[in-house]
C-alpha positions as CSV (number, residue, x, y, z in Angstrom):
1,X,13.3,14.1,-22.8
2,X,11.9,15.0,-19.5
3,X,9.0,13.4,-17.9
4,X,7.0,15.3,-15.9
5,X,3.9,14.4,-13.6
6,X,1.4,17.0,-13.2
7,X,-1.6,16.5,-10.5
8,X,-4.0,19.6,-10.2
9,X,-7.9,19.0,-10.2
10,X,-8.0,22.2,-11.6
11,X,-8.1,21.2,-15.2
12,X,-7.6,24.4,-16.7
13,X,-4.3,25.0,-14.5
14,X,-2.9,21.1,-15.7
15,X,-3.7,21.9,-19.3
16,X,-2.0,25.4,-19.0
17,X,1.1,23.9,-17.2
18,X,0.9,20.8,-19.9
19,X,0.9,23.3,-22.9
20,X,3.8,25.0,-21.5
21,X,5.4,22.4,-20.7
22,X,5.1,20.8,-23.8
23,X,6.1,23.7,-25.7
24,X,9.7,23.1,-24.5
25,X,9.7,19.1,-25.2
26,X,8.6,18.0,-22.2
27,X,6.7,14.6,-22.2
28,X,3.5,15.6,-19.5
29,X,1.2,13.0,-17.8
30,X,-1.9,15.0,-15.5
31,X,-3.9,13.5,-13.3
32,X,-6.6,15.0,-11.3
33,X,-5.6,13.6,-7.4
34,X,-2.8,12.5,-5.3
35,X,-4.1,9.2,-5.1
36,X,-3.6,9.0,-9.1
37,X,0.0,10.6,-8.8
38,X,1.1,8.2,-6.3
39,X,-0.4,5.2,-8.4
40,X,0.9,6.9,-11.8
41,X,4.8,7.2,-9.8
42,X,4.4,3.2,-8.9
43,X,4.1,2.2,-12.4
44,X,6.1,4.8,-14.6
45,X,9.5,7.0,-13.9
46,X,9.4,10.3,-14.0
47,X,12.1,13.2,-13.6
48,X,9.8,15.7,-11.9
49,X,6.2,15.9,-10.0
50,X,4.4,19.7,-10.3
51,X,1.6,19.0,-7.9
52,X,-1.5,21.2,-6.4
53,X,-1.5,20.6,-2.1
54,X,-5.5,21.0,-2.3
55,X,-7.3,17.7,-4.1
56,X,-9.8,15.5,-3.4
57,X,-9.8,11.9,-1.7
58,X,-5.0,12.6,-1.4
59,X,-4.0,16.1,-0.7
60,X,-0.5,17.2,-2.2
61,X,1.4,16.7,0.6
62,X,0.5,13.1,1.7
63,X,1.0,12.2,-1.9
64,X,4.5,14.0,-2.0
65,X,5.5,11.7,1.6
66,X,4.7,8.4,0.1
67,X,6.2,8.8,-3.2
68,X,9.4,9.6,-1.6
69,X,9.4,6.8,0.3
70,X,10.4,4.8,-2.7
71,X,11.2,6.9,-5.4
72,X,13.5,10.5,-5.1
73,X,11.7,12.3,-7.7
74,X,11.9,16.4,-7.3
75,X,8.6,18.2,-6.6
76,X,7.4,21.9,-6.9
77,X,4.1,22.6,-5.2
78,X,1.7,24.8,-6.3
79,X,-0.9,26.8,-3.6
80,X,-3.3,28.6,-3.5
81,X,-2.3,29.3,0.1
82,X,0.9,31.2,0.8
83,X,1.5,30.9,4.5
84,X,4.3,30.6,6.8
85,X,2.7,27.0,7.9
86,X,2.4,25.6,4.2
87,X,5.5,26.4,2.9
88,X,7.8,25.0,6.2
89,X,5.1,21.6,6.2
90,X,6.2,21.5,2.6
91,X,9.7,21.4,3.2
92,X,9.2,18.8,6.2
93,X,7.6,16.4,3.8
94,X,10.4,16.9,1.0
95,X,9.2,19.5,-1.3
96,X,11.6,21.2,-3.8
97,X,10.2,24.7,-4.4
98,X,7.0,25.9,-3.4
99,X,5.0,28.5,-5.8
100,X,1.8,30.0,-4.6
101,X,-1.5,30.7,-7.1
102,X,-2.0,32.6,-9.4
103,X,1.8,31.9,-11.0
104,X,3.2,33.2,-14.1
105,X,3.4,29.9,-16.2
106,X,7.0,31.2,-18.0
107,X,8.1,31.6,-14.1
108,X,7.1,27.9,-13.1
109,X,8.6,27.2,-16.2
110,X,12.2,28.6,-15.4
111,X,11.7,27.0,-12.0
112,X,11.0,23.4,-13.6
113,X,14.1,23.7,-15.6
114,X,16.1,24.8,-12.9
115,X,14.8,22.1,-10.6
116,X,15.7,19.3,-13.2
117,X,19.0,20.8,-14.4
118,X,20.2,20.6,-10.5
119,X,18.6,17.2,-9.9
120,X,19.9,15.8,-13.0
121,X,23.6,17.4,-12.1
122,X,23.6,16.3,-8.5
123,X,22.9,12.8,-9.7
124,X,25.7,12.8,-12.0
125,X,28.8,14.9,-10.3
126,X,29.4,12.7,-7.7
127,X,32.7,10.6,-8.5
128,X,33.5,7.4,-7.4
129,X,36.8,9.0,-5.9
130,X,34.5,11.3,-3.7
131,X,31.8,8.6,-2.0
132,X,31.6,10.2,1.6
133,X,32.2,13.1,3.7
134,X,31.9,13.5,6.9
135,X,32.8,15.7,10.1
136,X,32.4,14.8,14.0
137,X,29.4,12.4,14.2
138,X,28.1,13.2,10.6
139,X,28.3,10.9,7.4
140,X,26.9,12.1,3.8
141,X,27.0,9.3,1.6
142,X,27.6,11.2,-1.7
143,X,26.7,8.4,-4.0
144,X,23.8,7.0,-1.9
145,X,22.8,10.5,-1.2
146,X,21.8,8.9,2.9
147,X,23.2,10.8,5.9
148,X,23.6,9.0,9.1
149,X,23.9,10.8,12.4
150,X,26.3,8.4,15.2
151,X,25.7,5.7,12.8
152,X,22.2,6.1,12.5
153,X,20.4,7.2,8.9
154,X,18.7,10.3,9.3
155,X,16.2,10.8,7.3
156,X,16.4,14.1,5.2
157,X,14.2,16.2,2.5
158,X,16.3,17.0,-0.7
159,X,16.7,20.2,0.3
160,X,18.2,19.6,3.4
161,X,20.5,17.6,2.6
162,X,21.0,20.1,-0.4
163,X,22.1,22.7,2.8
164,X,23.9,20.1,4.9
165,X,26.2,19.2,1.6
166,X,26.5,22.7,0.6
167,X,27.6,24.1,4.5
168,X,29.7,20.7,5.2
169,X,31.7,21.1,1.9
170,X,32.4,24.8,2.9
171,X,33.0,24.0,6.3
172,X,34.3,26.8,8.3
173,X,33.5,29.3,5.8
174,X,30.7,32.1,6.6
175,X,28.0,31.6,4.1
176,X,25.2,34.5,3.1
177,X,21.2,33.3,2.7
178,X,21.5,34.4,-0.8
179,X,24.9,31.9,-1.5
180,X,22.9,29.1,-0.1
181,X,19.8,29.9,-1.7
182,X,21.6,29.9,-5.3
183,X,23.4,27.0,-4.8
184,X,20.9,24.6,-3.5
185,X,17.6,26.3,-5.2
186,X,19.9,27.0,-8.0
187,X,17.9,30.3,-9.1
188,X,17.4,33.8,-7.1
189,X,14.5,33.3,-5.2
190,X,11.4,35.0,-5.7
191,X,10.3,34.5,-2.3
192,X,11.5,36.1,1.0
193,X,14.9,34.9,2.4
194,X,13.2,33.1,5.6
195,X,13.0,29.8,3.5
196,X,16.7,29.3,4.3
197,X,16.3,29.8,7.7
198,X,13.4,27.3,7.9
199,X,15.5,24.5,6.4
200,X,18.1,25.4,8.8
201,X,15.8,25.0,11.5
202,X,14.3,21.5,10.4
203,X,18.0,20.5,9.7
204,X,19.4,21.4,12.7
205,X,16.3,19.2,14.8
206,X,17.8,16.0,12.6
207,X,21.2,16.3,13.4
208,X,20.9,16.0,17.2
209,X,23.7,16.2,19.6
210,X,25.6,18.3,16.7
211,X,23.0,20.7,15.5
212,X,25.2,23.1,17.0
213,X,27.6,22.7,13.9
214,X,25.3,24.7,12.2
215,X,26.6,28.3,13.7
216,X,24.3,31.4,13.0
217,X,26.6,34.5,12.0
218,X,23.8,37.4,12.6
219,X,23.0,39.7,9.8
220,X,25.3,37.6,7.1
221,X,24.1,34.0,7.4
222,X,25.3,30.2,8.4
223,X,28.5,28.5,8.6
224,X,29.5,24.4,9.7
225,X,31.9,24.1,12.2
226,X,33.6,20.4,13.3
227,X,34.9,21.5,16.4
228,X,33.5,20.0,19.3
Protein backbone atom coordinates (compact mmCIF):
# COMPACT_ATOMS: atom_id res chain seq x y z
CA UNK A 1 0.00 0.00 0.00
CA UNK A 2 1.04 3.51 -0.87
CA UNK A 3 1.89 6.18 1.49
CA UNK A 4 1.18 9.42 0.64
CA UNK A 5 1.92 12.86 2.36
CA UNK A 6 -0.45 15.50 1.82
CA UNK A 7 0.46 19.26 3.10
CA UNK A 8 -2.30 21.90 2.23
CA UNK A 9 -3.49 24.46 5.00
CA UNK A 10 -6.57 24.39 3.23
CA UNK A 11 -8.29 21.73 5.20
CA UNK A 12 -11.16 21.19 3.13
CA UNK A 13 -8.76 20.58 0.00
CA UNK A 14 -6.49 17.81 2.33
CA UNK A 15 -9.59 16.09 3.43
CA UNK A 16 -10.94 16.06 -0.19
CA UNK A 17 -7.61 14.69 -1.59
CA UNK A 18 -7.43 12.25 1.64
CA UNK A 19 -11.03 10.87 0.91
CA UNK A 20 -10.05 10.21 -2.57
CA UNK A 21 -7.12 9.04 -1.89
CA UNK A 22 -8.24 6.70 0.50
CA UNK A 23 -10.94 5.41 -1.57
CA UNK A 24 -8.29 3.66 -3.70
CA UNK A 25 -6.26 2.17 -0.60
CA UNK A 26 -3.95 4.67 -0.16
CA UNK A 27 -2.56 5.13 3.44
CA UNK A 28 -2.75 9.43 3.78
CA UNK A 29 -0.90 11.46 6.41
CA UNK A 30 -1.92 15.66 6.06
CA UNK A 31 -0.42 18.24 7.59
CA UNK A 32 -1.20 21.80 7.47
CA UNK A 33 2.65 23.38 6.53
CA UNK A 34 5.95 22.62 4.95
CA UNK A 35 7.62 22.80 8.05
CA UNK A 36 5.42 19.67 9.22
CA UNK A 37 5.98 17.83 5.78
CA UNK A 38 9.65 18.18 6.03
CA UNK A 39 9.50 17.04 9.81
CA UNK A 40 6.83 14.26 8.95
CA UNK A 41 9.45 12.98 5.72
CA UNK A 42 12.45 12.81 8.50
CA UNK A 43 10.74 10.45 10.59
CA UNK A 44 8.44 8.20 8.32
CA UNK A 45 8.85 6.87 4.44
CA UNK A 46 6.63 7.80 2.16
CA UNK A 47 6.07 6.92 -1.72
CA UNK A 48 4.64 10.33 -2.73
CA UNK A 49 4.29 14.12 -1.35
CA UNK A 50 0.93 16.14 -2.86
CA UNK A 51 1.75 19.51 -1.51
CA UNK A 52 0.06 23.15 -1.78
CA UNK A 53 3.29 25.97 -2.83
CA UNK A 54 1.28 28.71 -0.55
CA UNK A 55 1.51 27.87 3.43
CA UNK A 56 2.40 29.48 6.32
CA UNK A 57 5.78 29.76 8.37
CA UNK A 58 7.47 26.82 4.87
CA UNK A 59 6.06 27.49 1.50
CA UNK A 60 5.81 24.32 -0.90
CA UNK A 61 8.70 24.82 -2.60
CA UNK A 62 11.42 25.27 0.12
CA UNK A 63 9.84 22.29 1.70
CA UNK A 64 10.01 20.22 -1.73
CA UNK A 65 14.23 21.41 -1.84
CA UNK A 66 15.10 20.13 1.56
CA UNK A 67 13.30 16.98 1.47
CA UNK A 68 15.08 16.07 -1.62
CA UNK A 69 18.15 16.62 -0.17
CA UNK A 70 17.93 13.38 1.59
CA UNK A 71 15.08 11.46 0.53
CA UNK A 72 13.90 11.03 -3.46
CA UNK A 73 10.33 11.00 -2.83
CA UNK A 74 8.05 12.21 -6.05
CA UNK A 75 6.04 15.37 -5.60
CA UNK A 76 2.90 16.91 -7.43
CA UNK A 77 2.21 20.50 -6.50
CA UNK A 78 -0.87 21.98 -6.28
CA UNK A 79 -1.46 26.09 -7.04
CA UNK A 80 -3.48 28.27 -7.00
CA UNK A 81 -1.23 30.22 -9.33
CA UNK A 82 -0.68 28.98 -12.87
CA UNK A 83 2.16 31.03 -14.32
CA UNK A 84 4.91 30.62 -16.52
CA UNK A 85 7.36 31.48 -13.35
CA UNK A 86 5.72 28.84 -10.93
CA UNK A 87 5.65 26.05 -12.86
CA UNK A 88 9.55 26.34 -14.34
CA UNK A 89 10.66 27.34 -10.29
CA UNK A 90 8.89 24.15 -9.64
CA UNK A 91 10.76 22.08 -11.93
CA UNK A 92 14.15 23.75 -10.74
CA UNK A 93 13.47 22.67 -7.26
CA UNK A 94 12.50 18.96 -8.33
CA UNK A 95 8.79 18.88 -8.71
CA UNK A 96 7.10 15.91 -10.54
CA UNK A 97 3.86 17.43 -12.04
CA UNK A 98 2.48 20.58 -11.29
CA UNK A 99 -1.63 20.95 -11.16
CA UNK A 100 -3.03 24.41 -10.69
CA UNK A 101 -6.50 25.10 -8.36
CA UNK A 102 -9.39 24.44 -8.63
CA UNK A 103 -8.46 20.52 -9.93
CA UNK A 104 -10.71 17.77 -10.64
CA UNK A 105 -9.91 15.37 -7.63
CA UNK A 106 -10.46 11.96 -10.17
CA UNK A 107 -7.73 13.98 -12.44
CA UNK A 108 -5.11 14.37 -9.52
CA UNK A 109 -6.02 11.12 -8.86
CA UNK A 110 -4.94 9.48 -12.28
CA UNK A 111 -1.88 11.77 -12.00
CA UNK A 112 -0.96 10.23 -8.46
CA UNK A 113 -1.16 6.85 -9.83
CA UNK A 114 0.70 7.57 -12.78
CA UNK A 115 3.36 9.38 -10.77
CA UNK A 116 3.89 6.27 -8.45
CA UNK A 117 3.46 3.55 -11.16
CA UNK A 118 6.63 5.37 -13.03
CA UNK A 119 8.58 6.00 -9.78
CA UNK A 120 8.01 2.62 -8.55
CA UNK A 121 9.02 1.14 -12.19
CA UNK A 122 12.04 3.25 -12.62
CA UNK A 123 13.25 2.04 -9.36
CA UNK A 124 12.87 -1.47 -10.22
CA UNK A 125 13.89 -1.82 -14.17
CA UNK A 126 17.25 -1.07 -13.88
CA UNK A 127 19.41 -4.47 -13.98
CA UNK A 128 22.55 -5.06 -12.57
CA UNK A 129 23.77 -5.91 -16.26
CA UNK A 130 22.74 -2.23 -17.24
CA UNK A 131 24.50 0.09 -14.27
CA UNK A 132 25.77 3.04 -16.52
CA UNK A 133 25.49 4.85 -19.72
CA UNK A 134 27.18 7.31 -20.92
CA UNK A 135 28.19 9.49 -24.10
CA UNK A 136 31.20 12.18 -24.50
CA UNK A 137 31.66 13.78 -21.03
CA UNK A 138 28.21 12.39 -19.63
CA UNK A 139 27.70 9.46 -17.03
CA UNK A 140 24.11 8.33 -15.77
CA UNK A 141 24.51 6.06 -13.03
CA UNK A 142 21.40 3.83 -13.72
CA UNK A 143 21.29 2.19 -10.33
CA UNK A 144 22.43 5.24 -8.31
CA UNK A 145 20.21 7.30 -10.49
CA UNK A 146 23.49 10.38 -10.10
CA UNK A 147 24.75 11.92 -13.34
CA UNK A 148 28.18 13.39 -13.37
CA UNK A 149 29.29 15.92 -16.03
CA UNK A 150 33.60 15.55 -16.61
CA UNK A 151 33.56 13.60 -13.55
CA UNK A 152 31.71 15.90 -11.57
CA UNK A 153 27.89 15.02 -10.04
CA UNK A 154 25.48 17.23 -11.48
CA UNK A 155 22.89 17.72 -9.56
CA UNK A 156 19.44 16.96 -11.37
CA UNK A 157 15.46 17.18 -10.59
CA UNK A 158 13.75 13.81 -11.37
CA UNK A 159 12.46 15.04 -14.31
CA UNK A 160 15.46 15.97 -15.83
CA UNK A 161 17.18 13.32 -15.44
CA UNK A 162 13.75 11.51 -16.58
CA UNK A 163 14.66 13.61 -20.19
CA UNK A 164 18.42 13.13 -20.16
CA UNK A 165 17.74 9.06 -19.76
CA UNK A 166 15.06 9.10 -22.12
CA UNK A 167 17.08 11.32 -25.14
CA UNK A 168 20.56 9.58 -24.18
CA UNK A 169 18.97 6.03 -24.51
CA UNK A 170 17.49 7.15 -27.99
CA UNK A 171 20.48 8.82 -28.95
CA UNK A 172 20.51 10.02 -32.44
CA UNK A 173 16.97 9.51 -32.86
CA UNK A 174 14.55 12.63 -33.43
CA UNK A 175 12.13 12.70 -30.64
CA UNK A 176 8.53 14.69 -30.65
CA UNK A 177 7.43 16.82 -27.28
CA UNK A 178 4.55 14.51 -27.04
CA UNK A 179 7.06 11.08 -27.12
CA UNK A 180 8.90 12.72 -24.30
CA UNK A 181 6.18 14.00 -22.43
CA UNK A 182 4.56 10.30 -22.36
CA UNK A 183 7.44 8.60 -21.51
CA UNK A 184 8.90 10.65 -18.71
CA UNK A 185 5.36 12.17 -17.37
CA UNK A 186 3.99 8.86 -18.28
CA UNK A 187 0.38 10.31 -19.10
CA UNK A 188 -0.82 12.89 -21.97
CA UNK A 189 -0.42 16.06 -20.57
CA UNK A 190 -3.06 18.31 -19.74
CA UNK A 191 -1.06 21.23 -19.80
CA UNK A 192 0.59 23.07 -22.84
CA UNK A 193 3.63 21.40 -24.47
CA UNK A 194 6.22 24.31 -23.27
CA UNK A 195 6.82 22.12 -20.09
CA UNK A 196 9.17 20.02 -22.19
CA UNK A 197 10.94 22.78 -23.46
CA UNK A 198 11.46 24.20 -19.99
CA UNK A 199 13.17 21.06 -18.80
CA UNK A 200 15.23 21.15 -21.79
CA UNK A 201 16.25 24.43 -21.03
CA UNK A 202 17.19 23.80 -17.19
CA UNK A 203 18.88 20.54 -18.53
CA UNK A 204 20.88 21.88 -21.03
CA UNK A 205 22.32 24.89 -18.27
CA UNK A 206 23.64 21.53 -16.12
CA UNK A 207 25.26 19.79 -18.67
CA UNK A 208 27.78 22.54 -19.53
CA UNK A 209 30.35 22.28 -22.15
CA UNK A 210 27.88 19.54 -23.89
CA UNK A 211 24.56 21.11 -23.58
CA UNK A 212 24.87 21.26 -27.15
CA UNK A 213 24.08 17.33 -27.26
CA UNK A 214 20.80 18.36 -26.76
CA UNK A 215 19.91 19.41 -30.69
CA UNK A 216 16.55 21.23 -31.23
CA UNK A 217 14.85 19.76 -34.51
CA UNK A 218 12.21 22.80 -35.16
CA UNK A 219 8.61 22.02 -35.36
CA UNK A 220 9.12 18.15 -34.38
CA UNK A 221 11.18 18.23 -31.13
CA UNK A 222 14.77 17.07 -29.42
CA UNK A 223 17.31 14.63 -30.23
CA UNK A 224 21.04 13.65 -28.28
CA UNK A 225 23.81 13.61 -30.26
CA UNK A 226 27.57 12.25 -29.06
CA UNK A 227 29.46 13.78 -31.74
CA UNK A 228 31.73 16.32 -30.80
Amino acid sequence: MAKILIADDEQDIAMLIARYARREGYEVTCVSDGSEAIEACQNEDFDMIVMDVMMPDTDGFTACKKIRETKDIPVLMLSARGTEYDKLFGFEVGVDDYVTKPFSPKELLARIKVILRRHTASASSVSRQEQKLTARGIEIDLLGHNVTVDGEKTELTAKEYGVLLYLMKNKGIVLSRDQIMNQVWGYDYFGDDRTVDWQIKLLRNKLGRFRDSIQTIRGVGYKFEDQD
